[in-house]
Backbone as JSON, one array per atom type, in Angstrom:
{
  "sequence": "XXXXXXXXXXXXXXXXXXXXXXXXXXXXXXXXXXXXXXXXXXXXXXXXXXXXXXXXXXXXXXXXXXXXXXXXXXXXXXXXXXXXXXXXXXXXXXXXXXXXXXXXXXXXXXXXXXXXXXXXXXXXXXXXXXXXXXXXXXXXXXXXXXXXXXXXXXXXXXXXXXXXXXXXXXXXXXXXXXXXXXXXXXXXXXXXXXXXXXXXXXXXXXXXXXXX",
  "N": [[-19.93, 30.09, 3.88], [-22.04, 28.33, 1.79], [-20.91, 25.5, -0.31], [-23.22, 24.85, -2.68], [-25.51, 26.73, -4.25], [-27.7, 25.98, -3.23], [-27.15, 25.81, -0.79], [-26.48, 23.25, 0.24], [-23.48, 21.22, 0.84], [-21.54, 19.27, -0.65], [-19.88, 17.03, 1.48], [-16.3, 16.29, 3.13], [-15.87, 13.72, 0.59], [-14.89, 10.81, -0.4], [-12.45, 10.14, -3.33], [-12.79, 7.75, -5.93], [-11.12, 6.34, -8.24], [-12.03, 4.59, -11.25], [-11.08, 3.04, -14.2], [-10.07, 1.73, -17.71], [-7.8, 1.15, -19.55], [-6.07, 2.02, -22.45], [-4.8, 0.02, -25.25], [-3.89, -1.86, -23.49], [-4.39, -4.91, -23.66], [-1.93, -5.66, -25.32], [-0.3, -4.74, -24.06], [-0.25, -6.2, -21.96], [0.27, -8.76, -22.29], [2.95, -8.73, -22.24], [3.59, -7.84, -20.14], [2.56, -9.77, -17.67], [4.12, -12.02, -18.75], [6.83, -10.8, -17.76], [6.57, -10.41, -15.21], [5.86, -12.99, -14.25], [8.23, -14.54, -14.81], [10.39, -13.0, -12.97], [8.55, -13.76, -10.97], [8.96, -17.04, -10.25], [11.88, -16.39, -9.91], [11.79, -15.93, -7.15], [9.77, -16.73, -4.86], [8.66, -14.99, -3.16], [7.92, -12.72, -4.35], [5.44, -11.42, -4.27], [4.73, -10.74, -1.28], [6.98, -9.45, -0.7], [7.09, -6.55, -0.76], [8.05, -4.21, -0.16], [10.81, -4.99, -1.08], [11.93, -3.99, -3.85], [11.32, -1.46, -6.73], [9.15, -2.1, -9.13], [8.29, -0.39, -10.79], [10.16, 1.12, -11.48], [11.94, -0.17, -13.4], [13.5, -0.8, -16.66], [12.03, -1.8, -18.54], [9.89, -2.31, -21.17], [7.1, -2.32, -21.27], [6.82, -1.78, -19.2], [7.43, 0.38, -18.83], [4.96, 1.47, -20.4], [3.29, 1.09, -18.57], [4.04, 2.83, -16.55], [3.75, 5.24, -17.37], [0.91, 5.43, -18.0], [-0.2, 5.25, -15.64], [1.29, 7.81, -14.78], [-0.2, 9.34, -16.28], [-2.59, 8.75, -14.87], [-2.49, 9.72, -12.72], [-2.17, 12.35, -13.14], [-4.81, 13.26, -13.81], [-6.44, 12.39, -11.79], [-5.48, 14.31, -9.52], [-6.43, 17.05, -11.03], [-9.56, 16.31, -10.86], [-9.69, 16.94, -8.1], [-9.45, 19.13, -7.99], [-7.34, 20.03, -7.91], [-5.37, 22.15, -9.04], [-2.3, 23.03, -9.34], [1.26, 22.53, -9.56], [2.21, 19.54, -8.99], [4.51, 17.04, -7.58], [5.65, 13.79, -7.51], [6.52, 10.22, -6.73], [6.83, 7.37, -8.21], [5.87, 3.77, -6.43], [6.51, 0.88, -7.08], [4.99, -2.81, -7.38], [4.47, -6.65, -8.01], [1.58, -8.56, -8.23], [1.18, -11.95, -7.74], [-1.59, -13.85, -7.7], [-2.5, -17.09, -6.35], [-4.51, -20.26, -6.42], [-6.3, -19.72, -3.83], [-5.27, -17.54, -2.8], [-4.98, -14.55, -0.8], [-5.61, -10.83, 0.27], [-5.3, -9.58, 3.48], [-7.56, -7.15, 5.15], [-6.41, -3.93, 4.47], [-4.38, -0.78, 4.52], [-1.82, 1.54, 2.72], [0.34, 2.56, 4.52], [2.67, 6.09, 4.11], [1.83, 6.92, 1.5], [0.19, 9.08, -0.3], [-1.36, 8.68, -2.93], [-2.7, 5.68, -3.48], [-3.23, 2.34, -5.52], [-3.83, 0.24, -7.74], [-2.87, -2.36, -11.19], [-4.15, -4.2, -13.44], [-3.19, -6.82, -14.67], [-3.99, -9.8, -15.65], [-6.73, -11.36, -15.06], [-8.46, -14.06, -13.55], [-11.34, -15.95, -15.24], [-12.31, -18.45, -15.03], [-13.79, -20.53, -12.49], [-12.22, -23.03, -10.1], [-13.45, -26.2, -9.17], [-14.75, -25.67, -6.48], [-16.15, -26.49, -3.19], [-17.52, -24.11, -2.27], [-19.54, -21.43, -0.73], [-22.25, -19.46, -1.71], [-21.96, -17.06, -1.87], [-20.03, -15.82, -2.34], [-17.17, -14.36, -3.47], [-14.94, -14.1, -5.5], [-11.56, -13.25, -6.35], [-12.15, -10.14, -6.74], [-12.07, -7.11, -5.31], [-12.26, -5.1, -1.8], [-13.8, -2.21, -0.58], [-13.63, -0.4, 2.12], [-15.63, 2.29, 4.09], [-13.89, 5.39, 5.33], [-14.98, 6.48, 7.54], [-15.99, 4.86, 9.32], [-17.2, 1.35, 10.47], [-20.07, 1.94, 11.62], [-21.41, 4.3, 10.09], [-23.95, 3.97, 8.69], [-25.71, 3.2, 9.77], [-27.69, 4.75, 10.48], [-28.94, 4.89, 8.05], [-31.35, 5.52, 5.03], [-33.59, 4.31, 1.99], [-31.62, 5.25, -0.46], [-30.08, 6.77, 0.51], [-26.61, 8.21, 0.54], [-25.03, 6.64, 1.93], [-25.56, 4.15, 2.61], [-24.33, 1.88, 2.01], [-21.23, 0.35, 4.02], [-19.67, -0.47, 2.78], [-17.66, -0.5, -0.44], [-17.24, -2.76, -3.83], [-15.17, -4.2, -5.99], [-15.08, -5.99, -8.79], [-12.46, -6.49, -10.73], [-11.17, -6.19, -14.11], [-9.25, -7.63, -16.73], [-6.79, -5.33, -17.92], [-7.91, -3.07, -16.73], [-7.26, -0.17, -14.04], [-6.96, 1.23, -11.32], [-7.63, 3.44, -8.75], [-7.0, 4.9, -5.58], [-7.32, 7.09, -2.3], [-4.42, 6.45, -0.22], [-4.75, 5.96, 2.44], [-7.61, 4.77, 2.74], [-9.12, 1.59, 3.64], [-8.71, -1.68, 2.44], [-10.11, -4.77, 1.15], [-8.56, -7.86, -0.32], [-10.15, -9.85, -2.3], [-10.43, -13.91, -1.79], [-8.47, -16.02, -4.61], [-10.35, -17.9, -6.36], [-9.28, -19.56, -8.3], [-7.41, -22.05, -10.73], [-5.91, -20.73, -12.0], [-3.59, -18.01, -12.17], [-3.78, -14.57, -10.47], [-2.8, -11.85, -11.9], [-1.53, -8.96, -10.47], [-0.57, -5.3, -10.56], [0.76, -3.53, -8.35], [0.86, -0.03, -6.67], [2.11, 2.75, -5.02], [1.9, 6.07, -4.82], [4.26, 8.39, -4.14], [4.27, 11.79, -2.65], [7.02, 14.47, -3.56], [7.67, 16.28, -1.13], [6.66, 19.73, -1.22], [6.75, 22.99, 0.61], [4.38, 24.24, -0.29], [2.43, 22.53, -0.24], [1.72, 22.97, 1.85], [-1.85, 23.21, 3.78], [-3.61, 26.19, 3.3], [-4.45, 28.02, 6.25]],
  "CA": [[-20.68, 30.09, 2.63], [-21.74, 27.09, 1.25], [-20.54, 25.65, -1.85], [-23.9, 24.39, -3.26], [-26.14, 27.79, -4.42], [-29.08, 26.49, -2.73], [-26.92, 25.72, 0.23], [-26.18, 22.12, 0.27], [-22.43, 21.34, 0.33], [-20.63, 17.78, -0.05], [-18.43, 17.21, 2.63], [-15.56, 15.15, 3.0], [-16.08, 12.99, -0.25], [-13.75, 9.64, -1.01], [-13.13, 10.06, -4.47], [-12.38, 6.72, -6.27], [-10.8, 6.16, -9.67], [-11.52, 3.17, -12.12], [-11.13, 3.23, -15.75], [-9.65, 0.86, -18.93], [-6.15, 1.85, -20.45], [-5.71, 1.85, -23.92], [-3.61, -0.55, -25.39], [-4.58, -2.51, -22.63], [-4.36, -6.37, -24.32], [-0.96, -6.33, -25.69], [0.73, -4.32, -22.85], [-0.43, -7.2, -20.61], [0.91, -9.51, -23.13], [4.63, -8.86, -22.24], [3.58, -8.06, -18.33], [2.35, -11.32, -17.72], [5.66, -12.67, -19.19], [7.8, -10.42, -17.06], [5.74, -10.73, -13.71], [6.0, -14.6, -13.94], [9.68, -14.43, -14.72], [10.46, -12.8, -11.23], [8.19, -14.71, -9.34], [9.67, -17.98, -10.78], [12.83, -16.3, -9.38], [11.63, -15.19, -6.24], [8.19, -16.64, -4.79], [8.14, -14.1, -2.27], [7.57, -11.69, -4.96], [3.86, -11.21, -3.72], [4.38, -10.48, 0.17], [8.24, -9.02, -0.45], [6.4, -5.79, -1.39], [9.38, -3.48, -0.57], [12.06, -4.82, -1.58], [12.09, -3.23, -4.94], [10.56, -0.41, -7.37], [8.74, -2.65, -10.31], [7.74, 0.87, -11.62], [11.66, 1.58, -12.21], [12.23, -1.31, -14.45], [13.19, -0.31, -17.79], [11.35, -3.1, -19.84], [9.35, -1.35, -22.79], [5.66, -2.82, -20.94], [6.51, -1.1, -17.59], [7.46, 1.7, -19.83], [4.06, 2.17, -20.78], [2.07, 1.23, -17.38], [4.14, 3.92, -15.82], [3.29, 6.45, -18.01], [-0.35, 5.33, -17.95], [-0.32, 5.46, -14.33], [1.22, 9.24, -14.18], [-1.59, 10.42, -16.55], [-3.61, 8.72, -14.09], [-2.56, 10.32, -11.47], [-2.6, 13.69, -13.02], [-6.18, 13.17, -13.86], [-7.11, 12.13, -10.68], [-5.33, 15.57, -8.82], [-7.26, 17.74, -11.5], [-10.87, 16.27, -10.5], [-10.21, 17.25, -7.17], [-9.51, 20.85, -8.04], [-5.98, 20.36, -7.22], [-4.49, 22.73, -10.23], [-1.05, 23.62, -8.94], [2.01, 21.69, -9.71], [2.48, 18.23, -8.11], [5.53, 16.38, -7.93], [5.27, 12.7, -6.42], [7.25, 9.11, -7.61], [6.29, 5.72, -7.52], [6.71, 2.86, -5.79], [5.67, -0.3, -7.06], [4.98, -4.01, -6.84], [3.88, -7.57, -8.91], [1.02, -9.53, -7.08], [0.67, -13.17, -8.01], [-2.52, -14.6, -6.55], [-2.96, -18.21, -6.79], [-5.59, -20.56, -5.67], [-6.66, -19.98, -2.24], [-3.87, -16.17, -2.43], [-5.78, -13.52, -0.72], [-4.72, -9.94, 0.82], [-5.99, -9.08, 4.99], [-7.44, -5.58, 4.87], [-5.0, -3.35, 5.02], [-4.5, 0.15, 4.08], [-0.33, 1.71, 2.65], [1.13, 3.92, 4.88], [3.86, 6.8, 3.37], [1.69, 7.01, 0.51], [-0.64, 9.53, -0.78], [-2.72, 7.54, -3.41], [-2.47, 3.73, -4.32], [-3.87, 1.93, -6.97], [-3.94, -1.41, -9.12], [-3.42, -2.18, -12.33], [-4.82, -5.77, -13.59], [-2.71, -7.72, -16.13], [-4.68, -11.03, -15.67], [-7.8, -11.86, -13.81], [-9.27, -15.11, -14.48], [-12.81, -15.67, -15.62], [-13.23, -19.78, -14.49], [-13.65, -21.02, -10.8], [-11.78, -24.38, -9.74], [-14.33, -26.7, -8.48], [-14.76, -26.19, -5.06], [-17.48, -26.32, -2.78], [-17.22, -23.37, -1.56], [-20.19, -20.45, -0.99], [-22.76, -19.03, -3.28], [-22.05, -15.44, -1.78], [-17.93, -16.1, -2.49], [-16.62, -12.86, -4.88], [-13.84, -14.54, -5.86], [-11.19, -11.57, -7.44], [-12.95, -9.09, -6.4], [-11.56, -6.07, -4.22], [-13.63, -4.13, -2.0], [-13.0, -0.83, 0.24], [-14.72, 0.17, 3.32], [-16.05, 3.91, 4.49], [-12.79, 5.16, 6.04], [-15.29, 6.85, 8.95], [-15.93, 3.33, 10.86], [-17.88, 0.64, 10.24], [-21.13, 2.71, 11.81], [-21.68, 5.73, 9.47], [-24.93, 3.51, 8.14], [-26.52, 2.84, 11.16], [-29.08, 5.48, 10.13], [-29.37, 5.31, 6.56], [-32.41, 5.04, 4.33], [-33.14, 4.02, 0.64], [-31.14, 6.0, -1.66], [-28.76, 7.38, 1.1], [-26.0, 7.54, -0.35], [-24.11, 6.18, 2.57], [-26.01, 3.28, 2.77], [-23.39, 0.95, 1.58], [-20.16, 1.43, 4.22], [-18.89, -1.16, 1.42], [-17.39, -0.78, -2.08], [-16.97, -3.91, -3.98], [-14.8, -4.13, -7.63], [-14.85, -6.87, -9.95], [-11.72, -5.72, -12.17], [-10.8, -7.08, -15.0], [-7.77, -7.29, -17.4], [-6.39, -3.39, -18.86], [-8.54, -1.78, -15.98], [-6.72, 0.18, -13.56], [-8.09, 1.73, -10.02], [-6.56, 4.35, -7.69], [-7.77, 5.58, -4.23], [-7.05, 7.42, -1.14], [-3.8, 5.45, 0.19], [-5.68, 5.52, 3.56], [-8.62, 3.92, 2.69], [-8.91, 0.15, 3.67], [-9.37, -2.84, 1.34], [-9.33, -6.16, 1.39], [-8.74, -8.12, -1.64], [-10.93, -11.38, -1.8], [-9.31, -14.71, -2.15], [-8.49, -16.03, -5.95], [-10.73, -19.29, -6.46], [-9.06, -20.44, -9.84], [-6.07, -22.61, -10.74], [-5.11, -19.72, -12.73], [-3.19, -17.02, -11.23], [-4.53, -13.74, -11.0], [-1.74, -11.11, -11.65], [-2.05, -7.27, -11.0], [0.53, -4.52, -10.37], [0.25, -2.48, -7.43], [1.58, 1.08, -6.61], [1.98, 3.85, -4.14], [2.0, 7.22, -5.39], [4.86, 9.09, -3.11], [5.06, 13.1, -2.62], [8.09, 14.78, -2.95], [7.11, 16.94, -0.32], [7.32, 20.78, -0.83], [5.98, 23.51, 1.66], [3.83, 24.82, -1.05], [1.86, 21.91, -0.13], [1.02, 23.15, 3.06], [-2.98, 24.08, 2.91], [-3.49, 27.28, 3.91], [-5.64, 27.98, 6.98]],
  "C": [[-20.67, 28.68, 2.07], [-21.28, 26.7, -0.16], [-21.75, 25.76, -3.23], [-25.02, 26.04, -3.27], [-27.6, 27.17, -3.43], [-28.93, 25.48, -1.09], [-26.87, 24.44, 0.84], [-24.65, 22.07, 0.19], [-21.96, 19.81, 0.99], [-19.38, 17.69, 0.44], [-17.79, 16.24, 2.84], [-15.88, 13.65, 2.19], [-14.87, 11.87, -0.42], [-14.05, 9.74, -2.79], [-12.07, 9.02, -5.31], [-11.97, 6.33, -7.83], [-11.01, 4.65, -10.2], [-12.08, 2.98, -13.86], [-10.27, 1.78, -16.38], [-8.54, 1.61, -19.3], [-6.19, 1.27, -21.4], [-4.75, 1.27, -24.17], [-3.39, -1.53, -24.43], [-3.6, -4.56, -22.86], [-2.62, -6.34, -24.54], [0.34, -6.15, -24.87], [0.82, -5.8, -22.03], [0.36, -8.4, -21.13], [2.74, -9.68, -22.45], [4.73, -8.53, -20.36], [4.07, -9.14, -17.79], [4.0, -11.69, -17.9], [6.69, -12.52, -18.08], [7.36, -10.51, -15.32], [6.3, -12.25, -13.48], [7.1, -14.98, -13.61], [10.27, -14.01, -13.17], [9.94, -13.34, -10.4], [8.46, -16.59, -9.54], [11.13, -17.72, -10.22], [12.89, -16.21, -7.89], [10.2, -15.51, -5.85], [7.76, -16.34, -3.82], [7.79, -12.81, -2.76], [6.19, -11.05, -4.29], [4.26, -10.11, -2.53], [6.21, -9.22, -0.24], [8.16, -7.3, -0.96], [7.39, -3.94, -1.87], [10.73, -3.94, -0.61], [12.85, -4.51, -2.99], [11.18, -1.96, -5.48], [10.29, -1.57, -8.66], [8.73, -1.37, -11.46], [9.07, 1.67, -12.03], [11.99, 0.85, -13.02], [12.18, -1.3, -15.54], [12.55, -1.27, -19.22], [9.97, -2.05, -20.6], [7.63, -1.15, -22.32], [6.09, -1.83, -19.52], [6.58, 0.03, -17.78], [6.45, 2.17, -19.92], [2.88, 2.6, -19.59], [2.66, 2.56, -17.07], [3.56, 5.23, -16.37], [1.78, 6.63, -18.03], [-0.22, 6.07, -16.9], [-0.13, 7.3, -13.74], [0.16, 10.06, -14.67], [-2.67, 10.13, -15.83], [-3.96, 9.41, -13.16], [-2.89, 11.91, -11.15], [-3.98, 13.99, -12.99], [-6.85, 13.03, -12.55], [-6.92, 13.5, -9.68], [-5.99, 16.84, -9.35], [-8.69, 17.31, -11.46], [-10.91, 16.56, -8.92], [-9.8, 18.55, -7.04], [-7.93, 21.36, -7.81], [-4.85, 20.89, -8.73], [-3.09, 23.23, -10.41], [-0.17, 22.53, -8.82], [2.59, 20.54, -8.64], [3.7, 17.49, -8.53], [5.05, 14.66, -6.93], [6.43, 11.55, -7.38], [6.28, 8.01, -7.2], [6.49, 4.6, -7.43], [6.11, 1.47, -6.29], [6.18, -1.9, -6.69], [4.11, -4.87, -7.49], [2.78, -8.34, -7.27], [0.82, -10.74, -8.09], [-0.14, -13.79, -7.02], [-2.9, -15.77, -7.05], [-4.21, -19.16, -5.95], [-5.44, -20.21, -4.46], [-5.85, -18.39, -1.68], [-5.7, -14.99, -1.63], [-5.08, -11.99, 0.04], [-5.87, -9.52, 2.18], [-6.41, -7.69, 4.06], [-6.37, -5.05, 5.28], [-5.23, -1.58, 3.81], [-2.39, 0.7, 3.06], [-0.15, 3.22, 2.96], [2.44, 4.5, 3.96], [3.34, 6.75, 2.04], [0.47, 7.81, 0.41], [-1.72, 8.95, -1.56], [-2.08, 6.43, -3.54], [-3.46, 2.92, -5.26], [-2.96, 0.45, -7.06], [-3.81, -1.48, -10.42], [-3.25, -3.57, -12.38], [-4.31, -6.36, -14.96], [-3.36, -9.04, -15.93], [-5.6, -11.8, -14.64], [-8.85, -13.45, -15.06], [-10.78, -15.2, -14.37], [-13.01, -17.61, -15.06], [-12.94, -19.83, -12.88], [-13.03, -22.7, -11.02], [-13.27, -25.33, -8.81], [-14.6, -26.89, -7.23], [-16.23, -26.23, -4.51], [-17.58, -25.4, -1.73], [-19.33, -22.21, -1.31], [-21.15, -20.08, -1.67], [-22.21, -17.23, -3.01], [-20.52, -14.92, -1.69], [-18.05, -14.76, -3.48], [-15.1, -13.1, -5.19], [-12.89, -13.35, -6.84], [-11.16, -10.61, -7.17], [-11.98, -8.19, -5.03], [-12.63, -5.12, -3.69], [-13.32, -3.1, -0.52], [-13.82, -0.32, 0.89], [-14.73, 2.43, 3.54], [-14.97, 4.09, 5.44], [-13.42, 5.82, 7.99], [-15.9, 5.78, 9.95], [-17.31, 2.49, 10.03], [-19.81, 1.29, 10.72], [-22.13, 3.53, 10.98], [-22.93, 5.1, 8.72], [-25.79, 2.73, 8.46], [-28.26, 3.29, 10.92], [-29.66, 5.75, 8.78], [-30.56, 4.37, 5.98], [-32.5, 4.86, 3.24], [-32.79, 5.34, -0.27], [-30.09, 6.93, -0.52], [-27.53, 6.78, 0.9], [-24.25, 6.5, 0.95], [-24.66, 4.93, 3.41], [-24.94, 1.84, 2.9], [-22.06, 1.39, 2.67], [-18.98, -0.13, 3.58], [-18.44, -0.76, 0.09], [-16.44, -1.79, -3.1], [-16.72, -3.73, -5.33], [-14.91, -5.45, -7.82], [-13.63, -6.8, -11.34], [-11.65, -6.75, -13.13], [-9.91, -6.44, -15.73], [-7.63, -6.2, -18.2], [-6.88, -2.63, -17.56], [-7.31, -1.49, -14.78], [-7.8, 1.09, -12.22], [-7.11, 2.38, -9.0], [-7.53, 5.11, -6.87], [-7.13, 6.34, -3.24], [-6.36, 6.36, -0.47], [-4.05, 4.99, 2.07], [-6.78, 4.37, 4.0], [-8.42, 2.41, 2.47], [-9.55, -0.72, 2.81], [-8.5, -3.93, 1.47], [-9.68, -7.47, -0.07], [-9.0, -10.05, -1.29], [-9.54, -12.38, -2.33], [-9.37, -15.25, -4.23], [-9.17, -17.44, -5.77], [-10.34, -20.25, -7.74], [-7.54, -20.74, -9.82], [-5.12, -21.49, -11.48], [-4.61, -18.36, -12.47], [-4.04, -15.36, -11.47], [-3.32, -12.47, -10.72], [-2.21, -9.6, -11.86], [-0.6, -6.82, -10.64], [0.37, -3.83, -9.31], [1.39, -1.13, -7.3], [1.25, 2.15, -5.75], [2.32, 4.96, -4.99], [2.69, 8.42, -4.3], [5.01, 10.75, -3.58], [6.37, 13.22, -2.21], [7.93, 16.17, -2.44], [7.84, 18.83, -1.0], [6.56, 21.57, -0.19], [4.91, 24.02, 0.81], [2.62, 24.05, -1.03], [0.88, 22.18, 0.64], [-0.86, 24.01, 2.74], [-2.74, 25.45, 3.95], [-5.28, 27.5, 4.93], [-5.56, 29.15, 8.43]]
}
């Protein structure tokens, strides 16, 4: 039976979160601060990705992302119909990207969703002579069924694109399928561009299992 009454039904959908957090500006305010601080201690903070939990860190600002982040997450398991109690933790991590910083594609295994959140993206370019078709910042996440799947597509199919390209900016936050690959462009400004990143781990129970 299909889902759609007149027998249409969307199948295997990626479904992509990206919103603004409230409170946004002054959270980032004391981020910033504390991000810098560690990677001033440590300027493998970036790449050193597990060797801590950022998202355990009882400072008053990580206090609040986290809490953002779990209503994010609940939000995100109730648009996909998923109404039955979820348990999960999470794992995080500071990125400092400076001129020229960029991240390979790459996907994070042992994690259900992953996500960003953006305490400071800069708005000037350093003078280079680089590109006009550069996206400096910018993150952008391929169709996880192969580079192909838009071989045959026509205008307004919606799988035309087997690209999706962000522009974030500072407060916004973005969480996806920890499968799905992305590769985060390089930073073209003298001014760092700091986000947060995070895995979203189940604590597995059989209740999970789907039924089939």
């Amino acid at each position: 039976m299909a889902n759609g009454s007149d027998g249409f039904t969307a199948l295997w959908p990626t479904v992509f979160l990206h919103r603004s957090l409230p409170g946004a500006e002054l959270a980032n305010k004391a981020l910033s601060a504390l991000v810098l601080e560690l990677d001033a201690a440590n300027r493998d903070l970036t790449t050193d990705y597990l060797g801590g939990n950022l998202l355990a860190n009882n400072h008053p600002a990580i206090g609040w992302l986290r809490d953002c982040i779990n209503r994010t997450v609940a939000d995100y398991f109730r648009k996909l119909g998923m109404d039955y109690q979820i348990d999960w933790s999470l794992q995080g991590w500071a990125n400092v990207n400076r001129l020229g910083d960029y991240h390979d594609p790459h996907n994070h295994p042992h994690g259900y969703l992953s996500g960003t959140y953006y305490v400071q993206t800069p708005a000037d370019r350093a003078p280079l002579q680089s590109r006009k078709d550069v996206r400096p910042g910018a993150i952008s996440f391929y169709d996880p069924r192969g580079p192909a799947v838009n071989m045959g597509a026509i205008r307004d199919d919606p799988y035309v694109n087997p690209e999706h390209t962000v522009q974030p900016k500072a407060g916004e936050i973005l969480l996806w399928p920890a499968f799905l690959m992305h590769f985060v462009h390089p930073n073209l400004s003298e001014t760092p561009r700091i986000s947060i990143s995070f895995n979203v781990v189940l604590k597995w129970k059989d209740e999970y299992l789907p039924r089939q």
